[in-house]
C-alpha positions in Angstrom: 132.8 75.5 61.6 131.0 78.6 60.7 127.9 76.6 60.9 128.5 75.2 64.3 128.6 79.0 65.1 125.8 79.6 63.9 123.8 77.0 65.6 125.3 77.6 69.2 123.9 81.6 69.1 120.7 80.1 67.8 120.6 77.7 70.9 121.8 80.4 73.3 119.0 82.8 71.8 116.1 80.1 72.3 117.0 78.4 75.4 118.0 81.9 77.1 114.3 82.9 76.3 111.3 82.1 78.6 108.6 80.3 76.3 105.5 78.5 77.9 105.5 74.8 78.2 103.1 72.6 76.7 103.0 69.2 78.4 101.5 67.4 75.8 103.4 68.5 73.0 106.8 67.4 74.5 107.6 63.6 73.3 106.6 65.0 69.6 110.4 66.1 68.9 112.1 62.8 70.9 109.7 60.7 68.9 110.3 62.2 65.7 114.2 62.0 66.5 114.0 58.0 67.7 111.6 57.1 64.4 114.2 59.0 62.1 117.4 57.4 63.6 116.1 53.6 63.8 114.9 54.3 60.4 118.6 55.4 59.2 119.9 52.3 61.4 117.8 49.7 59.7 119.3 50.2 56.2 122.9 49.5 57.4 124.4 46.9 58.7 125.3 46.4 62.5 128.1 44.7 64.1 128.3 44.3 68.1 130.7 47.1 68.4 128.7 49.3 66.5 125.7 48.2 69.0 128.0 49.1 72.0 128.7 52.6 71.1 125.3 53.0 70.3 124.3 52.0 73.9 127.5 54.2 75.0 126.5 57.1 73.6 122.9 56.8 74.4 123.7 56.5 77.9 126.2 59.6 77.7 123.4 61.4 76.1 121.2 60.1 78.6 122.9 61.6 81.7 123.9 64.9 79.6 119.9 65.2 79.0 119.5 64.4 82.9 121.6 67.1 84.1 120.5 69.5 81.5 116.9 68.5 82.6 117.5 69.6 86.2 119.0 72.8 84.8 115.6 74.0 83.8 114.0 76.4 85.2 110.4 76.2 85.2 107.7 78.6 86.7 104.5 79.9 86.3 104.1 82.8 84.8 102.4 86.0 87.7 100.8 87.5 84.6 99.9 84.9 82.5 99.5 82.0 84.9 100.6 79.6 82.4 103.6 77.4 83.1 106.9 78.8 81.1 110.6 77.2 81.3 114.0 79.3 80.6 117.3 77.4 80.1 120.2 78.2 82.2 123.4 78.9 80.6 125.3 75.7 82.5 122.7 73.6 80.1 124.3 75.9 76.5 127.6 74.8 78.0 126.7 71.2 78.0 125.6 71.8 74.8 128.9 73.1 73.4 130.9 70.5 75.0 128.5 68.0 73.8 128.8 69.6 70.2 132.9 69.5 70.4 132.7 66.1 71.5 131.3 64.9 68.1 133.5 67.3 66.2 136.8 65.5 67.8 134.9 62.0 67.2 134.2 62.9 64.0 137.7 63.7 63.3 138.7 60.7 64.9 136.6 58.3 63.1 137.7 59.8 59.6 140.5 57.0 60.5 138.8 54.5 62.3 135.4 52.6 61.4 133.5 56.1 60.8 130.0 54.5 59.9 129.8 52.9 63.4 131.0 56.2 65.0 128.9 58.7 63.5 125.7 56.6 63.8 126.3 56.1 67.6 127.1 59.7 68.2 123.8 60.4 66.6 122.4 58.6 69.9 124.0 61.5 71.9 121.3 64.2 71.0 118.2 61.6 71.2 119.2 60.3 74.7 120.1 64.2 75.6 116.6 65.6 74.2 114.7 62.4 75.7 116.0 62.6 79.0 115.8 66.5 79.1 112.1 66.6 77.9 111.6 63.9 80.5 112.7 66.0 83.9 110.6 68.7 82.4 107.7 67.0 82.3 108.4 66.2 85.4 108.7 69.8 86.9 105.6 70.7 84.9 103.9 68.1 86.6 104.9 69.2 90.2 103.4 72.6 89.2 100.0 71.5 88.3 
């Protein structure tokens, strides 16, 4: 739990923060993400229920990403003139919640079929970073 802690004031710290934006340096982390996590996939074996929480909890991170996406604020910066995005603090809270909801399906799945579970709530971050890097492209975009 103490590590969960810790990662939440990290977040807070870093997406509280205004940093510039570099368009074309924003699929590296969903890519790196996707090619880790079909990589893990591929060495176990899949049943159609596992395959349909997959595509549940991609879509649920999907939409989380979406929302946290339009949360964004992005700008350019009067000084610098270079584009720079800050995070609201509605898009830590979906965060958090996002982060308890594994916890409790983690602790649910310590009874149920917990390979299935925890590799489909690993879909929950990818679909959440890809779909949040996505509408911030998209802002960037508009500004240039």
């Amino acid at each position: 739990m103490l590590n969960y802690l810790i990662v939440v004031i990290v977040v807070m710290l870093l997406a509280l923060r205004e940093k510039e934006v570099k368009a074309s340096r924003l699929w590296i982390l969903p890519a790196v993400l996707a090619y880790s996590l079909l990589s893990s996939i591929g060495n176990s074996a899949i049943t159609p229920v596992g395959i349909l929480l997959c595509i549940m909890c991609l879509i649920v991170g999907l939409a989380a990403g979406a929302w946290r996406g339009k949360l964004i604020k992005v700008r350019i910066h009067p000084v610098t003139g270079k584009i720079t995005s800050q995070g609201s603090l509605a898009s830590i809270v979906i965060f958090i919640v996002i982060m308890l909801i594994r916890q409790l399906a983690g602790a649910w799945g310590a009874h149920y079929s917990v390979l299935s579970l925890s590799t489909a709530i690993l879909f929950i971050p990818l679909g959440n970073i890809c779909a949040s890097r996505y509408f911030l492209y998209l802002k960037v975009q508009r500004l240039q």
